[in-house]
N, CA and C atoms as an extended XYZ file, in Angstrom:
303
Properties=species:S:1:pos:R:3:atomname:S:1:resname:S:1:resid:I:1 pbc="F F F"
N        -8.986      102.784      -68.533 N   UNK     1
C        -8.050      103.444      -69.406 CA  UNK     1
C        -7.666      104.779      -68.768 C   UNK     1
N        -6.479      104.918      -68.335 N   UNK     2
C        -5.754      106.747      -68.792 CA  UNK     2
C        -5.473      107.028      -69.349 C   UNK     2
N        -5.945      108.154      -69.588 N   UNK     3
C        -5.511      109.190      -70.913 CA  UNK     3
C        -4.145      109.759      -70.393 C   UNK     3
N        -3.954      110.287      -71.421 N   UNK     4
C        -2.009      111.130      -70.994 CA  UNK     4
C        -2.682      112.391      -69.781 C   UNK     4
N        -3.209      112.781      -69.414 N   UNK     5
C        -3.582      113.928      -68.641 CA  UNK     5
C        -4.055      113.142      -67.065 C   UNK     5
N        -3.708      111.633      -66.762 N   UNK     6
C        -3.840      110.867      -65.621 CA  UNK     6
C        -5.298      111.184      -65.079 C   UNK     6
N        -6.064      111.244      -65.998 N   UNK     7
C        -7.919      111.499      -65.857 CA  UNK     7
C        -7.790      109.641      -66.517 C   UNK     7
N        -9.201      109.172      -65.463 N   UNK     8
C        -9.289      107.763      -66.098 CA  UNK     8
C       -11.065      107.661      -66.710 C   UNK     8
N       -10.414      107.099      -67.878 N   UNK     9
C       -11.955      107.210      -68.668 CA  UNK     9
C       -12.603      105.824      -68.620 C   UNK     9
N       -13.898      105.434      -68.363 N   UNK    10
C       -14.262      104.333      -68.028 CA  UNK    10
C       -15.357      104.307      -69.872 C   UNK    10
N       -14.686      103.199      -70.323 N   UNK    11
C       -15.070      102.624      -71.877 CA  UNK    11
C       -16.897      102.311      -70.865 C   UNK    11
N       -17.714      102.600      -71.838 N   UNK    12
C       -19.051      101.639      -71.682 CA  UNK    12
C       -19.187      101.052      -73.097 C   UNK    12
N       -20.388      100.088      -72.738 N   UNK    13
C       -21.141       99.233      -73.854 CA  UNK    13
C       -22.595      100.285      -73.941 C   UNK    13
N       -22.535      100.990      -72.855 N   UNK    14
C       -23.986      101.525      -73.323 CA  UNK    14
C       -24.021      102.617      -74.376 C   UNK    14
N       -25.149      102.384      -75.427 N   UNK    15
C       -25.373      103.367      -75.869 CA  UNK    15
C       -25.824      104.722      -75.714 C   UNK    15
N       -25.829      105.664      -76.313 N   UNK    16
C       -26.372      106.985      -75.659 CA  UNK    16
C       -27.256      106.914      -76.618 C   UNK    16
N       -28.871      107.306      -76.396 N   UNK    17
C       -30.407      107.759      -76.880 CA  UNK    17
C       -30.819      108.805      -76.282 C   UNK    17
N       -31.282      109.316      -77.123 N   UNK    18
C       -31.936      110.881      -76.885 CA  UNK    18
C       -32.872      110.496      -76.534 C   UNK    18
N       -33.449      111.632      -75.385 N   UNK    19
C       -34.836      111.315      -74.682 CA  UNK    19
C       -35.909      111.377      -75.716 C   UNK    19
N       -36.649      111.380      -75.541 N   UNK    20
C       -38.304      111.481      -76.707 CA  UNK    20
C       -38.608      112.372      -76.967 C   UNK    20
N       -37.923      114.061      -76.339 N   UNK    21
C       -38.709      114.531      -77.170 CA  UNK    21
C       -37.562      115.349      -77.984 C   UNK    21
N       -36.038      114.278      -78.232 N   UNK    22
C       -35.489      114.364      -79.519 CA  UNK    22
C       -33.775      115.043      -79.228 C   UNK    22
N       -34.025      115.612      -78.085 N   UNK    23
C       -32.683      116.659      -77.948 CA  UNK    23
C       -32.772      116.652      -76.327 C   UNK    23
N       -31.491      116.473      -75.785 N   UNK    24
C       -30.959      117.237      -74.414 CA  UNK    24
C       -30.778      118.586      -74.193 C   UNK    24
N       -31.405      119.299      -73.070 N   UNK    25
C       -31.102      120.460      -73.040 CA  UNK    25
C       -30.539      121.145      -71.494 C   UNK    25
N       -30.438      122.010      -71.780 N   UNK    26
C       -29.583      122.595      -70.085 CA  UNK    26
C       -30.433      121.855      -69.050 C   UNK    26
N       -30.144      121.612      -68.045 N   UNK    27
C       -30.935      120.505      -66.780 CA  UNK    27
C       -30.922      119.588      -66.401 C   UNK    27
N       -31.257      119.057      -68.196 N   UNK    28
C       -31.197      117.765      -68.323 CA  UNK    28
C       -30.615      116.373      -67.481 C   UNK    28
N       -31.284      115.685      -67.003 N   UNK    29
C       -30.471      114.885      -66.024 CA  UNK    29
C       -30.249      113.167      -66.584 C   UNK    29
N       -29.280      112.645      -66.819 N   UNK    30
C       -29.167      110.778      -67.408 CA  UNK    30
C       -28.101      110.475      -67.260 C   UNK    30
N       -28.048      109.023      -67.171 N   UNK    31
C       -26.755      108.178      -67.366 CA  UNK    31
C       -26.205      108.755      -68.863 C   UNK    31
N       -26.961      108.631      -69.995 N   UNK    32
C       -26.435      109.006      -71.444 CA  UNK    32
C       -25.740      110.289      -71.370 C   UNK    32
N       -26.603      111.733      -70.411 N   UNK    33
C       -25.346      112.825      -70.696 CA  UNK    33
C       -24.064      112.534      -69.843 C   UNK    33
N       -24.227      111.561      -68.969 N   UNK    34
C       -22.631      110.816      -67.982 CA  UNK    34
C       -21.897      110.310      -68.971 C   UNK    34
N       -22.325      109.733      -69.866 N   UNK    35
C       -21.401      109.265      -70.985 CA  UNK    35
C       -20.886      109.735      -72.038 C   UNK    35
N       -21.767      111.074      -72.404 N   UNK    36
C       -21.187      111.946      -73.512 CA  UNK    36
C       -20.306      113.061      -72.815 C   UNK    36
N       -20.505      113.069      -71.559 N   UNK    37
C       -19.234      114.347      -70.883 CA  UNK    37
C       -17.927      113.410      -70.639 C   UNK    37
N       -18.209      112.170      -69.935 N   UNK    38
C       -16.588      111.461      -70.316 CA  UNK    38
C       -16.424      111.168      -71.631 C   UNK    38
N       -17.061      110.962      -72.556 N   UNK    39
C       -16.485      110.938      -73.854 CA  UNK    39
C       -15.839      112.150      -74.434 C   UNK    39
N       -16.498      113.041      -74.071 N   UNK    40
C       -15.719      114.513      -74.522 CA  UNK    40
C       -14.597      114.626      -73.495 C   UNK    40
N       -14.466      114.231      -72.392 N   UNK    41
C       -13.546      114.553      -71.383 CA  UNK    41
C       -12.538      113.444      -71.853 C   UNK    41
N       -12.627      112.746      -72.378 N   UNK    42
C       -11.691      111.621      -72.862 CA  UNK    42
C       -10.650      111.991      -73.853 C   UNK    42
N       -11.894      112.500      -75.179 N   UNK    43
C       -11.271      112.602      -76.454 CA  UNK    43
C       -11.064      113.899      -76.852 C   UNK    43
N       -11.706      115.085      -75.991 N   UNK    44
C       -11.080      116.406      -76.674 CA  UNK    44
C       -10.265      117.309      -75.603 C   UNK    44
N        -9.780      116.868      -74.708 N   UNK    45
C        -9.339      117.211      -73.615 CA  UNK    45
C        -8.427      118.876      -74.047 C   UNK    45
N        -8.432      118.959      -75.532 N   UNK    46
C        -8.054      120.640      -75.795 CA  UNK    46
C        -8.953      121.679      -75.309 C   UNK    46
N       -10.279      121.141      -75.638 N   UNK    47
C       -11.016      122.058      -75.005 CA  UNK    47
C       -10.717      122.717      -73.448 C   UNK    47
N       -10.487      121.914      -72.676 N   UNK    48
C        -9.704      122.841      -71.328 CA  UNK    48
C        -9.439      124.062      -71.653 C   UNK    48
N        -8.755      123.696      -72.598 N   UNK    49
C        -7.710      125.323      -72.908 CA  UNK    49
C        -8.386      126.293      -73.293 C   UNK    49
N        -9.510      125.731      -74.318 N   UNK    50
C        -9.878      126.338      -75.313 CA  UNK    50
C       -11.124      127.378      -74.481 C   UNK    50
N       -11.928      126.669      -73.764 N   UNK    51
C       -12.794      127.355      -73.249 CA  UNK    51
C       -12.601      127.602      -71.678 C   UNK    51
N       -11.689      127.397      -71.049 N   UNK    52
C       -11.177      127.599      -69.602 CA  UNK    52
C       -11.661      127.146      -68.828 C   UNK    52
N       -12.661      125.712      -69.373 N   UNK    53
C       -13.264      125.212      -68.200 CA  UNK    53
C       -13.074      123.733      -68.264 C   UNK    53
N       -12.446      123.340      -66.579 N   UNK    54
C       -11.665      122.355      -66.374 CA  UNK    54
C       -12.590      120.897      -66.609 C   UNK    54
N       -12.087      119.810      -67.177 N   UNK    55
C       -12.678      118.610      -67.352 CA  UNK    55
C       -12.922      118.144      -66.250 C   UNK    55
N       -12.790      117.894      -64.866 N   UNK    56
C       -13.895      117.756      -63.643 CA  UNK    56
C       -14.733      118.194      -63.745 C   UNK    56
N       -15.028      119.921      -64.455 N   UNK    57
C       -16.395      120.481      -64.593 CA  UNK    57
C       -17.345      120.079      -65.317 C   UNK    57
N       -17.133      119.358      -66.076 N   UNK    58
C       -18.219      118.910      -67.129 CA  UNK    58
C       -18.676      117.600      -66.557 C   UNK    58
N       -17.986      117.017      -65.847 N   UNK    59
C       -18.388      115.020      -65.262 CA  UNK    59
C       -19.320      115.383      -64.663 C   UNK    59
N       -20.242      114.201      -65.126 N   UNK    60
C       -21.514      114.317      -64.593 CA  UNK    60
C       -22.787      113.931      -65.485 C   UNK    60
N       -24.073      113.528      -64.618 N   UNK    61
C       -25.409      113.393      -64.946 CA  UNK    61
C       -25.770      114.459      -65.527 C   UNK    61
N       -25.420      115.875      -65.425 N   UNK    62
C       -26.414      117.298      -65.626 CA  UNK    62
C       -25.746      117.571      -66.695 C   UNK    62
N       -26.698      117.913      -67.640 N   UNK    63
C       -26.409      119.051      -68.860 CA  UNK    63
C       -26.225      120.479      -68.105 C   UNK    63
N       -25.082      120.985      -67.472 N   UNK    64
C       -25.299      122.093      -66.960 CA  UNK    64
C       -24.280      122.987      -67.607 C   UNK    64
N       -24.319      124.247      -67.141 N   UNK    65
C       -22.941      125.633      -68.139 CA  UNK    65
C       -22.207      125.115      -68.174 C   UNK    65
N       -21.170      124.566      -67.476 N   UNK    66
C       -19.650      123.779      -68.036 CA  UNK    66
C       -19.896      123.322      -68.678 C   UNK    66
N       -20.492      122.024      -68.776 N   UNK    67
C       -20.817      120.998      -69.991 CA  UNK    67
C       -20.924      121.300      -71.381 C   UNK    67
N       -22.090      122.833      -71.125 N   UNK    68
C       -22.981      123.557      -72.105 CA  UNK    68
C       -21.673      124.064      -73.419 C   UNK    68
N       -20.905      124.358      -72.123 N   UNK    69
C       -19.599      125.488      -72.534 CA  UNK    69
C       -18.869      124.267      -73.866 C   UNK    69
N       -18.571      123.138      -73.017 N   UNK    70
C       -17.434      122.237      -74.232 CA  UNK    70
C       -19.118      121.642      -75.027 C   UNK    70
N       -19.798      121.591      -74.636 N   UNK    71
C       -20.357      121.020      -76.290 CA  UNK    71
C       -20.789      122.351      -77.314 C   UNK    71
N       -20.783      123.403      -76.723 N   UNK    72
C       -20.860      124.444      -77.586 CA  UNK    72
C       -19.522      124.392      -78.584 C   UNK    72
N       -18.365      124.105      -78.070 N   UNK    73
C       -16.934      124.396      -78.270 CA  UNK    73
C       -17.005      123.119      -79.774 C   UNK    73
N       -17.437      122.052      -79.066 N   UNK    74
C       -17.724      120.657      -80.472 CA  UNK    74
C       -18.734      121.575      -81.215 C   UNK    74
N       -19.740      122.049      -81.206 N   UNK    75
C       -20.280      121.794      -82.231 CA  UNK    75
C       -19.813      123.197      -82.975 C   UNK    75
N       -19.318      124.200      -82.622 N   UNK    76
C       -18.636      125.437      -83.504 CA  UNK    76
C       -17.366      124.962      -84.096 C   UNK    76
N       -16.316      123.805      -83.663 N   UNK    77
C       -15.905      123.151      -84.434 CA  UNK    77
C       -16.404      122.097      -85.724 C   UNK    77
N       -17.131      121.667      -85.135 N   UNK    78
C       -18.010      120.747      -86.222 CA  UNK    78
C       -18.763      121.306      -87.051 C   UNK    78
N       -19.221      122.522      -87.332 N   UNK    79
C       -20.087      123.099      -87.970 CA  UNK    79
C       -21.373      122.801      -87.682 C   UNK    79
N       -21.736      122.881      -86.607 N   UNK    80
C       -23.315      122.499      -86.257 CA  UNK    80
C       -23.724      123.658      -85.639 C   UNK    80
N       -24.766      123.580      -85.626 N   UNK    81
C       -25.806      125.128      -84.949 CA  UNK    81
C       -25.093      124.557      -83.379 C   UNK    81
N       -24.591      126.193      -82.879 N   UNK    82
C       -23.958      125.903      -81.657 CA  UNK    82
C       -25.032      126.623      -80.715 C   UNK    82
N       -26.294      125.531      -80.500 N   UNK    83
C       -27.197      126.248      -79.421 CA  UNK    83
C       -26.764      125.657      -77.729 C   UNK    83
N       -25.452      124.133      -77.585 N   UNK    84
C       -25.758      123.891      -76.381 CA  UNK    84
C       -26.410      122.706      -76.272 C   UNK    84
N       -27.379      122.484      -77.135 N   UNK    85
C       -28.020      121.370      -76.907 CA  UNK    85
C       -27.397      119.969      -77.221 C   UNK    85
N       -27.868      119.108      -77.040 N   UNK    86
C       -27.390      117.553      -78.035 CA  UNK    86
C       -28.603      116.956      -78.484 C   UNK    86
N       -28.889      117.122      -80.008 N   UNK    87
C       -30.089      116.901      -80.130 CA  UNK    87
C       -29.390      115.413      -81.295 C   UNK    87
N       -30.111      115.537      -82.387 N   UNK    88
C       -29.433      114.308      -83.352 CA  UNK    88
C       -28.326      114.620      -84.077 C   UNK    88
N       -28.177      115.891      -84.782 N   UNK    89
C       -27.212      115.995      -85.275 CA  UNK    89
C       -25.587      116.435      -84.529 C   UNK    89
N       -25.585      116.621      -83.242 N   UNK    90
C       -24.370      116.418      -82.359 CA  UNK    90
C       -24.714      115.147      -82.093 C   UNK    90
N       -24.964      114.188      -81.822 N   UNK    91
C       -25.243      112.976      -80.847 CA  UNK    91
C       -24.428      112.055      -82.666 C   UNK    91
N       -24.897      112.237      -83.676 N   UNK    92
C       -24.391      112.078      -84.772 CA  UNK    92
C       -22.684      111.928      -84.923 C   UNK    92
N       -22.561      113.578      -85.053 N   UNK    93
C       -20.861      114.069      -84.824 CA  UNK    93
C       -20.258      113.131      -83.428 C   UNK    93
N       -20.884      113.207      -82.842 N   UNK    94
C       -20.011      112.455      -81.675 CA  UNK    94
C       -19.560      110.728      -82.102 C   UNK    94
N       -20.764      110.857      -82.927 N   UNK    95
C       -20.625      108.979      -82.886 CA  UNK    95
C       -19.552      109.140      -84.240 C   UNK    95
N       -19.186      109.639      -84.953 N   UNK    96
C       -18.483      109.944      -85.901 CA  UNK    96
C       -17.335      109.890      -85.331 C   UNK    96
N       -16.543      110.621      -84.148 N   UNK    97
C       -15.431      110.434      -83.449 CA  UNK    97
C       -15.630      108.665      -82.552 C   UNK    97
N       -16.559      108.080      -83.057 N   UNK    98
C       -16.264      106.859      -81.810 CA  UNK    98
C       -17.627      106.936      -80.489 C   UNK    98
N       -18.658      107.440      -80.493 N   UNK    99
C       -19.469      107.458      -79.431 CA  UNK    99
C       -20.360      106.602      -80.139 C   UNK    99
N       -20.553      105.178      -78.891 N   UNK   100
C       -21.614      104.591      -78.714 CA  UNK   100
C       -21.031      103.201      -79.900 C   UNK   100
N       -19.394      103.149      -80.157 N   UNK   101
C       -18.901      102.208      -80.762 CA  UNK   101
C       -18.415      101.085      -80.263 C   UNK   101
């Protein structure tokens, strides 16, 4: 699939699960945070604007500052404690827009 911004988003079947001990945090390394940064790079592609940091920056295995930056940006929209992390209640909100459907 392309999105209108000629970025191509690759649909999975996999689900995203939080590691065990409940929440992702800065470092963090998985296929699951590869799938929640193209999902955000897919579906909120305002954020670019919003926080000045480009959607190449966030692709990727690593929970790292770019990344940190647009899921901070979701969850101060969403009303969730904006620590950065993806623990259950972002991993929640996301699936609410369509993650892991």
């Amino acid at each position: 699939m392309v999105n209108n911004m000629n970025y191509i988003i690759y649909p999975t079947k996999d689900k995203v699960k939080l590691p065990s001990r409940g929440y992702f945090t800065k470092g963090d390394s998985s296929k699951d945070i590869a799938i929640i940064s193209t999902f955000l790079a897919g579906n909120f592609m305002g954020y670019e604007t919003k926080t000045k940091v480009k959607i190449d920056d966030i692709l990727g295995e690593v929970l790292g500052n770019n990344l940190i930056v647009w899921i901070k940006q979701f969850q101060k929209n969403n009303n969730l404690e904006v620590d950065g992390n993806i623990g259950p209640k972002t991993l929640a909100k996301l699936e609410e827009y369509g993650l892991n459907k």
